[in-house]
C-alpha positions as CSV (number, residue, x, y, z in Angstrom):
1,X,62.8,104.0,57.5
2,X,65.4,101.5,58.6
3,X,65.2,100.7,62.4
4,X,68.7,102.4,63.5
5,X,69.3,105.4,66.0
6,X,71.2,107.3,64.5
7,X,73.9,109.9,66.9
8,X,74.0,113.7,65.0
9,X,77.1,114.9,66.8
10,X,77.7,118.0,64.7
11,X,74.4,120.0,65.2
12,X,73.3,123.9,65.3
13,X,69.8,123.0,67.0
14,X,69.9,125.5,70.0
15,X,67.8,128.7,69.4
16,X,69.4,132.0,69.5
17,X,72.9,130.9,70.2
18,X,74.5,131.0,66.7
19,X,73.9,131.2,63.1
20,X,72.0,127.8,63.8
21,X,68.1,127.8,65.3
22,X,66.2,131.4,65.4
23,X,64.1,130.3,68.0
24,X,62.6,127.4,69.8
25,X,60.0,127.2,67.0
26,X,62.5,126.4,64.4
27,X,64.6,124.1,66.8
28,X,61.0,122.3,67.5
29,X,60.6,121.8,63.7
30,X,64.1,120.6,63.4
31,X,63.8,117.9,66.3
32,X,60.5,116.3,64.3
33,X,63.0,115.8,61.5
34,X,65.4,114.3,63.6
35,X,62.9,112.2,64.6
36,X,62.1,110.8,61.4
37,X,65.1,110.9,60.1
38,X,66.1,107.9,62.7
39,X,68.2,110.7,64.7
40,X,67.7,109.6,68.4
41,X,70.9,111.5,69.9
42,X,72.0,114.7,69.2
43,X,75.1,116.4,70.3
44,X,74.2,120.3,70.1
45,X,78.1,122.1,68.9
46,X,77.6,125.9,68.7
47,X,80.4,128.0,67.0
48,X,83.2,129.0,69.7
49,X,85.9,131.6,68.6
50,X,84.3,133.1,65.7
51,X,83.1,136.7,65.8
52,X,79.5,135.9,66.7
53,X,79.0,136.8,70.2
54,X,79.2,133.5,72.0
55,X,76.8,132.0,75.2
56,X,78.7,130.8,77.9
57,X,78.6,127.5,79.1
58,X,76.3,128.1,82.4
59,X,74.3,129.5,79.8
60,X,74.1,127.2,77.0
61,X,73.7,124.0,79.6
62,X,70.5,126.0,80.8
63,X,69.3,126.2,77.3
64,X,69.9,122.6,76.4
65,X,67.9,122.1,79.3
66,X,64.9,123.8,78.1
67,X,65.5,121.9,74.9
68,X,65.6,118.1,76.3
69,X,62.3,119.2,77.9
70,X,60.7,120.3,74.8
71,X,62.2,117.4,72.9
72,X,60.6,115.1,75.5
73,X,57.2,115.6,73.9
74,X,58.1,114.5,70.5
75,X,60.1,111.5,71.3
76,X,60.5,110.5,75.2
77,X,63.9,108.6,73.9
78,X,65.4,111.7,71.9
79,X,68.8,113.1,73.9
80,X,70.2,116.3,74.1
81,X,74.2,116.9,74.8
82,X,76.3,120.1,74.9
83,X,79.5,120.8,73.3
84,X,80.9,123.1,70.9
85,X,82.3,123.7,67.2
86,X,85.5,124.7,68.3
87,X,87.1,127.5,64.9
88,X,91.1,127.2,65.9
89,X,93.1,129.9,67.1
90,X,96.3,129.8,69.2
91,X,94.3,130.3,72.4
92,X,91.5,127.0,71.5
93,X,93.6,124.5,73.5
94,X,94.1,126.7,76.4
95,X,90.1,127.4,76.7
96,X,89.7,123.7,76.3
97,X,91.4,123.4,79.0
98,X,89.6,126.0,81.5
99,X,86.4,124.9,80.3
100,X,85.3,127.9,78.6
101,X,85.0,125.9,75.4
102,X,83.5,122.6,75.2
103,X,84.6,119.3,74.2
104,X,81.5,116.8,73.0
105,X,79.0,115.1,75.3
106,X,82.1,115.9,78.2
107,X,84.3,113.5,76.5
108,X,87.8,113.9,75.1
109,X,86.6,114.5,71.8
110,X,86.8,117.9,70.7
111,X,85.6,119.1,67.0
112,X,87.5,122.0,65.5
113,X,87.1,123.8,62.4
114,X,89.3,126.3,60.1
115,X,89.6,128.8,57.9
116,X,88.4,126.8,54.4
117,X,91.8,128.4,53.2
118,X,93.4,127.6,56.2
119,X,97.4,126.2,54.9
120,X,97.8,122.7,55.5
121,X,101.0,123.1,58.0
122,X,98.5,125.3,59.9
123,X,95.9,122.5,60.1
124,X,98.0,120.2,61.1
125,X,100.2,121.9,63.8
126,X,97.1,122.7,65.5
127,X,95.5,119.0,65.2
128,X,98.7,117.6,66.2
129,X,98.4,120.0,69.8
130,X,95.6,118.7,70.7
131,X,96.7,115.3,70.3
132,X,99.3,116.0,72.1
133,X,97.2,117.1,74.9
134,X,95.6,114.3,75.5
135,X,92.3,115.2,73.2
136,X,90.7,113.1,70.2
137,X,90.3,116.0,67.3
138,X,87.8,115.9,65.3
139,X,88.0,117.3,61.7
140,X,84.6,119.5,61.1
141,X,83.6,119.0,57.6
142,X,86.1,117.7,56.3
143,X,85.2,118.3,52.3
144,X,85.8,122.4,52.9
145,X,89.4,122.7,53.4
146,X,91.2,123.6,50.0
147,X,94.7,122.2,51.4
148,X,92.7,118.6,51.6
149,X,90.7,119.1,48.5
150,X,93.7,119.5,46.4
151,X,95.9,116.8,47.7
152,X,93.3,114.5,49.5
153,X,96.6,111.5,50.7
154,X,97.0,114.4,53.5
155,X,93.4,112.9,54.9
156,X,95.3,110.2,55.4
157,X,98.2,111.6,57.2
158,X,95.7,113.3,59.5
159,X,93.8,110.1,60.3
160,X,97.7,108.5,61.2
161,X,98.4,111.5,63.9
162,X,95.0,110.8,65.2
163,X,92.7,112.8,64.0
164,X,89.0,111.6,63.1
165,X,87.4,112.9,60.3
166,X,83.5,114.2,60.1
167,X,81.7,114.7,56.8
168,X,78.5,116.7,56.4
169,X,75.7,114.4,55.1
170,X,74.7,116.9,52.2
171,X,78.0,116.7,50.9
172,X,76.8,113.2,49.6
173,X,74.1,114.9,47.4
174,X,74.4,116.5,44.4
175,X,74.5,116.2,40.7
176,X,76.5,112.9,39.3
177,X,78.7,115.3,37.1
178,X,79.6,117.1,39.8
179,X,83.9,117.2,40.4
180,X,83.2,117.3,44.2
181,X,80.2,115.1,44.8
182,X,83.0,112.3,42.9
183,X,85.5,113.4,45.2
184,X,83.8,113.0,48.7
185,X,82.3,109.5,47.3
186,X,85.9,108.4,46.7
187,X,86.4,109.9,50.8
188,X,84.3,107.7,52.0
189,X,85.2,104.3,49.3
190,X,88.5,105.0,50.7
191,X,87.1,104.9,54.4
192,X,88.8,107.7,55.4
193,X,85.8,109.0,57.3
194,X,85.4,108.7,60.7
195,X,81.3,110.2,61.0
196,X,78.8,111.8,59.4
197,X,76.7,114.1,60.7
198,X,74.3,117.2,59.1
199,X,75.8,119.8,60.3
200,X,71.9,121.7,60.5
201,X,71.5,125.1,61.2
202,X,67.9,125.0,60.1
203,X,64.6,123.2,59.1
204,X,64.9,124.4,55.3
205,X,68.3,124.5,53.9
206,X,70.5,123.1,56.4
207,X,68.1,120.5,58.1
208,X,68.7,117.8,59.8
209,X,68.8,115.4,57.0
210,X,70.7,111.6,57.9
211,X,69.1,108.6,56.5
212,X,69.8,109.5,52.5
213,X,73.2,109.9,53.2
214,X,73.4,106.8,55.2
215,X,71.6,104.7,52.0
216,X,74.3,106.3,49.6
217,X,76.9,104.8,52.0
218,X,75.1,101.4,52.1
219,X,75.7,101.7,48.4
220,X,78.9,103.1,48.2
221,X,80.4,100.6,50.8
222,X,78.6,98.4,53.0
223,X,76.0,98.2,55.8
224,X,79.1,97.4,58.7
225,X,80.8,100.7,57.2
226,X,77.4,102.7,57.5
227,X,76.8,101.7,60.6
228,X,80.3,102.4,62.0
229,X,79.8,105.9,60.3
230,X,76.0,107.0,61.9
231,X,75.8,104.9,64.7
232,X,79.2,103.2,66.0
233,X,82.1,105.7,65.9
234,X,79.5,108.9,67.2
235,X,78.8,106.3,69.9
236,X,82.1,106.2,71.5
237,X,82.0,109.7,71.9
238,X,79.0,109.3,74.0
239,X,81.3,106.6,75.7
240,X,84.3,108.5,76.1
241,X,86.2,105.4,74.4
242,X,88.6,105.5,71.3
243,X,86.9,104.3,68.3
């Protein structure tokens, strides 16, 4: 395993909160992966405006808590932060703002996702008011939207208005035939990718899984580009600094 410390800042490890972790056993099993998958920092980002009945932030700060103690025993260097996966309505920005929502690791950055048939003027507009608000968007998995699939040179106008772009790490496995596994290679030739991050909800299907995506970006790129994507950029969010 190479010697990096990886930053996971797009994570469903908390137990009970969401469709992520069923309980503290599973988000146990899940930190030993981290673990040896080089993840030393993750950023926990429940769903926030979706149907599922949402934690609020006294509570999920007093579950993370319970969490960094537990994680403590596995690795004495392994760090917990809160923040949320942010699904966009016209009333996100607002509850940004009051601090019912939660931007990542208390910084500016916030990470929103959308409808995966969300338009594209729709994505955009509501990019472009955060931005505007003095907030660094993040793009959750970037490789769902149809409106991006379809006419990928709008990645690039998203990335000009200031928007950072996250990719889920298994979105870099798959079959070499496959249509989409070409096109999110050619995402990340074009570096057009801000971070990669897993994106786990689980310890079997959606686990926390880093370091093969990292090697196919090694491959695909170069180790400064790699680094940048696992270790650099998810850093300045820890910083609160621009990458």
């Amino acid at each position: 395993m190479d010697n990096y410390k990886f930053i996971d800042m797009h994570t469903h490890i908390l137990p009970q909160v969401d469709d992520g972790a069923t309980s503290m056993e599973d988000t146990m099993q899940m930190l030993k992966m981290a673990k040896e998958q080089g993840i030393r920092t993750i950023i926990a980002t429940p769903h926030y405006g979706t149907d599922m009945k949402k934690k609020s932030t006294v509570e999920l700060k007093a579950i993370i808590s319970k969490v960094q103690i537990e994680a403590a025993v596995i690795d004495p260097d392994m760090k917990l932060l809160m923040g949320n996966e942010l699904y966009y309505s016209d009333s996100t920005l607002e509850e940004v703002k009051a601090g019912k929502a939660l931007t990542l690791a208390g910084s500016r950055y916030v990470l929103i996702e959308f409808s995966v048939a969300v338009k594209y003027r729709t994505l955009y507009q509501g990019l472009r008011q955060f931005t505007l608000a003095g907030y660094a968007p993040i793009l959750a998995h970037v490789e769902r939207y149809r409106c991006l699939i379809e006419e990928e040179s709008r990645i690039l106008e998203l990335i000009e208005l200031g928007v950072y772009i996250q990719m889920n790490s298994g979105s870099l496995e798959g079959s070499l035939f496959s249509k989409s596994l070409a096109q999110h290679k050619r995402l990340i030739k074009n570096r057009w990718v801000h971070m990669i991050a897993t994106d786990c909800h689980n310890s079997t299907s959606r686990a926390p899984m880093l370091h093969k995506a990292f090697q196919t970006v090694v491959k695909l790129t170069d180790l400064d580009y790699a680094k940048e994507l696992f270790c650099l950029n998810p850093g300045k969010i820890l910083e609160n600094k621009y990458i």
